[in-house]
C-alpha positions in Angstrom: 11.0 -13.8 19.6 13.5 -13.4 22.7 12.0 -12.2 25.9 14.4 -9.0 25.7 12.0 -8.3 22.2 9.3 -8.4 24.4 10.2 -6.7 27.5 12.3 -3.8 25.3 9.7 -0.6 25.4 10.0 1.8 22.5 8.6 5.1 23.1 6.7 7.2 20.0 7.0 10.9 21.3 4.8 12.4 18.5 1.6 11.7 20.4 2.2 14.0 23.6 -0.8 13.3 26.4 -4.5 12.7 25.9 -6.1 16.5 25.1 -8.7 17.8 23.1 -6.5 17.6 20.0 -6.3 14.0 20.3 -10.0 13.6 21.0 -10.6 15.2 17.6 -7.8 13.4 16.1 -8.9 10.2 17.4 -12.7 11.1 15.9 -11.0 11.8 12.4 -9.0 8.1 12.3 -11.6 5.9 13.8 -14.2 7.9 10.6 -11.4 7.4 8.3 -10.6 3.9 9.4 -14.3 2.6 9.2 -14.8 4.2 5.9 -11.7 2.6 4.4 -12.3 -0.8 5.5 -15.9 0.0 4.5 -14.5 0.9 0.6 -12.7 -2.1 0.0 -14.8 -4.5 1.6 -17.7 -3.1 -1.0 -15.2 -3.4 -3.6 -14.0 -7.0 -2.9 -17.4 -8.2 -2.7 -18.4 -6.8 -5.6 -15.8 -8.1 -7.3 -16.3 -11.7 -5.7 -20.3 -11.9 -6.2 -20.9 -10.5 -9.8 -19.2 -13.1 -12.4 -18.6 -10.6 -15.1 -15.7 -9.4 -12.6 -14.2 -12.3 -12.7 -11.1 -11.1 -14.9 -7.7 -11.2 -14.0 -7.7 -6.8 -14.0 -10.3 -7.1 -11.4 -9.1 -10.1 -9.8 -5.6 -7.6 -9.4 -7.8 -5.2 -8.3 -9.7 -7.1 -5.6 -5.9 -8.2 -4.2 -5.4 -4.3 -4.2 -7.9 -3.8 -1.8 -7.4 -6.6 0.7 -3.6 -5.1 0.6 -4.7 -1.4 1.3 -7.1 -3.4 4.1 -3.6 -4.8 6.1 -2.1 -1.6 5.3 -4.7 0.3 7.3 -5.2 -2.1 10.0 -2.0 -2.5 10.4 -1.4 1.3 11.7 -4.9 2.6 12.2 -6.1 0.7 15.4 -2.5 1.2 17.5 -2.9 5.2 16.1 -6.2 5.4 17.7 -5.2 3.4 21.1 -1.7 6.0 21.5 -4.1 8.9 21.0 -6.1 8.0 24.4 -2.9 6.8 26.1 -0.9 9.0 28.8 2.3 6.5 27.6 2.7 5.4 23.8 4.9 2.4 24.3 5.3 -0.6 22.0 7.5 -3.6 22.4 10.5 -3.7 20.4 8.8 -7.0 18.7 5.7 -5.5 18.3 7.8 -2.3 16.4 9.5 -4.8 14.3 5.9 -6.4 13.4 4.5 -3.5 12.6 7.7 -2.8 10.1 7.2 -6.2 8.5 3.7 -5.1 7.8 3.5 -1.8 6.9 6.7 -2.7 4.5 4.5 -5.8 3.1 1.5 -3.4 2.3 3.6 -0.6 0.6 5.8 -3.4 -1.6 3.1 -5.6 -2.4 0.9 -2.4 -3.6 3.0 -1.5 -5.6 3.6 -5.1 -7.1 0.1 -5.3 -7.9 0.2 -2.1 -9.6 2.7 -2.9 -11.6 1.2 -6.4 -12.4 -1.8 -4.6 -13.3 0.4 -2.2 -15.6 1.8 -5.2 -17.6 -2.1 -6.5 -17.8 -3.3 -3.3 -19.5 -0.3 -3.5 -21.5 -1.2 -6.8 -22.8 -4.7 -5.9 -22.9 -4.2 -2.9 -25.5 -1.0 -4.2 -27.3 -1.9 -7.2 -28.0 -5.4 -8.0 -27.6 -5.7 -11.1 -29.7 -3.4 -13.1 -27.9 -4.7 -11.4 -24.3 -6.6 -14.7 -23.0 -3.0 -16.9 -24.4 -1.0 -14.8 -22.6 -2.9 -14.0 -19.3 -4.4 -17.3 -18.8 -5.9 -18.4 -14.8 -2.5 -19.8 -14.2 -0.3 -16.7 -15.1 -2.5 -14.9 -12.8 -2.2 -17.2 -10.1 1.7 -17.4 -10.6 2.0 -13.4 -10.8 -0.2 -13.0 -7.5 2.0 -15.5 -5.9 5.2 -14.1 -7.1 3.7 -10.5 -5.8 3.3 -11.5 -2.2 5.9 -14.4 -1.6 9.3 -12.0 -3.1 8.3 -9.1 -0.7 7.5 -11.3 1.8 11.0 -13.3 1.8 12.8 -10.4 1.3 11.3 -7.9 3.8 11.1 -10.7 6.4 15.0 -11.2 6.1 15.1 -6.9 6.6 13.3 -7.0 9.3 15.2 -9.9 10.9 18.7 -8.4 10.0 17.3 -4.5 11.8 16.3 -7.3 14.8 20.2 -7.9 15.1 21.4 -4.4 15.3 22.1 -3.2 19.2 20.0 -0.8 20.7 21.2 3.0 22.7 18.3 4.9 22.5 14.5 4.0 22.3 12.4 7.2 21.2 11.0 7.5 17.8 9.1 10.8 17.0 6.6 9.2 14.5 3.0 8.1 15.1 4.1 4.2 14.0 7.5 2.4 13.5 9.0 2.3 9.9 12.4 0.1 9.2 14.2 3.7 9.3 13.3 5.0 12.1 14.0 1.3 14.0 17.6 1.3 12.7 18.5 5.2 13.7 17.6 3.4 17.7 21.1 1.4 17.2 24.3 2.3 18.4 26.1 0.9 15.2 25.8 1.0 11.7 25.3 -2.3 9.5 26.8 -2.2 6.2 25.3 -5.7 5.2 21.5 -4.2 6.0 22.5 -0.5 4.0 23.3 -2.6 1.3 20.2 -5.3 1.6 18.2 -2.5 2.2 19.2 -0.8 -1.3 18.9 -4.1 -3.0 15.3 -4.0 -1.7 14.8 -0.4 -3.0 15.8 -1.5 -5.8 13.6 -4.9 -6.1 10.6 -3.5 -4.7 10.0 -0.1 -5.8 12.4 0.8 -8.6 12.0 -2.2 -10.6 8.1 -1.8 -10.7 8.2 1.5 -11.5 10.2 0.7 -14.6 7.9 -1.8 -15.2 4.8 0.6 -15.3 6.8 3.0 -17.0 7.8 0.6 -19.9 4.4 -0.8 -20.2 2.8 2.9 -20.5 5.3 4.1 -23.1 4.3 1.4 -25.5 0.3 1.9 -24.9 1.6 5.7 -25.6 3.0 4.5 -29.0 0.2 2.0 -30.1 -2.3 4.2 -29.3 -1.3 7.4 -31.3 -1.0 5.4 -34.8 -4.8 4.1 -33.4 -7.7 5.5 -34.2 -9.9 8.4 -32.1 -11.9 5.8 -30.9 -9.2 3.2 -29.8 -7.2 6.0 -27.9 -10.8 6.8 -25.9 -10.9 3.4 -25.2 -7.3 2.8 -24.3 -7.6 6.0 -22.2 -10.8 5.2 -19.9 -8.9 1.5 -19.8 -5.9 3.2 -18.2 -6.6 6.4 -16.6 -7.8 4.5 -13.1 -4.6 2.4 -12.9 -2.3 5.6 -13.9 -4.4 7.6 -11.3 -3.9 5.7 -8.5 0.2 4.5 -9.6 0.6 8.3 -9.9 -0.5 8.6 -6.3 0.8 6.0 -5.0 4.5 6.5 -6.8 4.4 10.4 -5.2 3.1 9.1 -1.5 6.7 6.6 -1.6 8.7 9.6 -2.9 7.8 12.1 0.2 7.7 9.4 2.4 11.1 8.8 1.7 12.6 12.4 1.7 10.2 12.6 4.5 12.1 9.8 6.7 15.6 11.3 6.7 14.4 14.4 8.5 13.7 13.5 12.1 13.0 16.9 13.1 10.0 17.0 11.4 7.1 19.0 13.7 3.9 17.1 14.7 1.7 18.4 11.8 4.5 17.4 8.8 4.8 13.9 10.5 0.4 13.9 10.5 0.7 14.7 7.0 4.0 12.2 6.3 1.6 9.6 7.8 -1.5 10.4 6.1 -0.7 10.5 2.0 1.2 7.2 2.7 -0.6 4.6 5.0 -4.1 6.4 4.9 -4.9 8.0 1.4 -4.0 5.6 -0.6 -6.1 2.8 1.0 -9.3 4.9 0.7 -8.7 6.5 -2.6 -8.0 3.3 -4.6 -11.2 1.6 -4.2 -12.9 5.1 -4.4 -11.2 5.9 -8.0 -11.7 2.8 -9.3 -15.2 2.7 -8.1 -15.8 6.3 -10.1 -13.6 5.3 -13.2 -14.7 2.3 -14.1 -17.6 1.4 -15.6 -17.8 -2.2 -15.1 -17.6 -1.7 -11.3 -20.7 1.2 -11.5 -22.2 -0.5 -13.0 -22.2 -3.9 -10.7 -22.5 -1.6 -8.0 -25.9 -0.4 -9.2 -27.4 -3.5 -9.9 -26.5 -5.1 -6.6 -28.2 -2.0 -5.0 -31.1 -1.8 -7.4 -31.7 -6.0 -6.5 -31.4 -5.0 -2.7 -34.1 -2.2 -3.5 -36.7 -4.6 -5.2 -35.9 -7.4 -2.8 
């Protein structure tokens, strides 16, 4: 990183100065942050102690929550600092940074959903060849693929907004996202409108096919099954389509959300919220309620700390 990356102030103007409405607001994230790191750290180590977990859908799932644990540290902590600041000013580099990860969190969620999506479709499709076809080494070679293709490919993003020159330095969001960064130049790229489409379409489209494909042929094998199958297939899936749903509708406003710079204060709180902060919290929490396995774990680990 240059020194101009480092010396280069960007200004986020959705803050205003220190006031009782940023006191509260500052309450509300710092509840909401140690809650959410609280929810996935229970989830991972319940996950990680109890050996009847050890299965690739919760192994996908315990990735799921160390993802939604960067995604919220990677916005939560600067949120709460710019509340109790007179100036909110980041480094260009440290902008770009958080771009990387708050694009890395949103890409590799939804990776990790869609693996997930092709596990339950193996699962209940073809459940006799389940352990030949998801075997420890698929699920290594799917997690890696998950995290090193968004990683490469976002990291190039990043590098190629890095390029772009700079006229103005205001943003009017509470963090940086790769849009916002780009609107600061004086020029348009058409090499990163076009990388950036390709990544669209790579890292959220694709998946979404993906889950898509794998739910319309559960659909199919599960109506010629019988009542007891489709119950079955149905408590199976209904915590993966839960949180997909949400997480599939908190891109889609984020998006339509991002061309619109004259957003007020309270729509770009709101923006902010059902993308980087609800979905964090409510995966482990859904899964947690939903599944039975994980309940169940949960009360025997707190039952054994009870009679300790």
């Amino acid at each position: 990183m240059n020194q101009s990356f480092i010396h280069t102030a960007v200004l986020l103007t959705i803050y205003g100065p220190p006031g009782p409405a940023n006191y509260v607001l500052f309450t509300m994230a710092f509840v909401y942050y140690v809650f959410t790191v609280s929810a996935n750290l229970i989830l991972i180590l319940v996950i990680y102690m109890d050996s009847s977990l050890h299965k690739p859908m919760y192994i996908f799932l315990l990735n799921l929550a160390l993802n939604g644990l960067i995604g919220c540290s990677a916005v939560c902590p600067k949120i709460m600092e710019n509340l109790l600041r007179d100036t909110q000013a980041v480094s260009y580099g440290g902008c770009l940074l958080q771009v990387l990860f708050i694009n890395l969190y949103a890409a590799c969620a939804y990776a990790i959903l869609a693996v997930m999506g092709y596990d339950r479709y193996v699962s209940i499709c073809k459940p006799l060849q389940y352990h030949t076809i998801i075997t420890p080494s698929k699920v290594k070679l799917l997690l890696a693929v998950v995290y090193f293709i968004p990683a490469s490919l976002l990291s190039c993003q990043v590098y190629l907004t890095s390029r772009l020159p700079l006229c103005r330095f205001r943003i009017n969001k509470l963090f940086c996202d790769n849009l916002a960064v780009v609107k600061l130049s004086c020029v348009q790229s058409g090499l990163l409108n076009l990388y950036s489409l390709f990544i669209t379409v790579s890292l959220v489209m694709l998946p979404f096919l993906l889950v898509v494909l794998s739910y319309i042929k559960i659909l199919s094998v599960s109506l010629r099954a019988s009542k007891e199958s489709q119950r079955k297939a149905l408590s199976t899936c209904a915590p993966h389509l839960i949180v997909f749903i949400n997480f599939s509708m908190s891109i889609i406003i984020s998006f339509m959300y991002d061309w619109d710079s004259t957003l007020s204060k309270y729509v770009n709180y709101l923006n902010s919220a059902q993308f980087i902060f609800f979905p964090p919290l409510l995966h482990p929490l859904i899964y947690g309620i939903r599944t039975k396995e994980i309940r169940r774990s949960i009360t025997k680990m707190i039952e054994r700390r009870i009679l300790a």
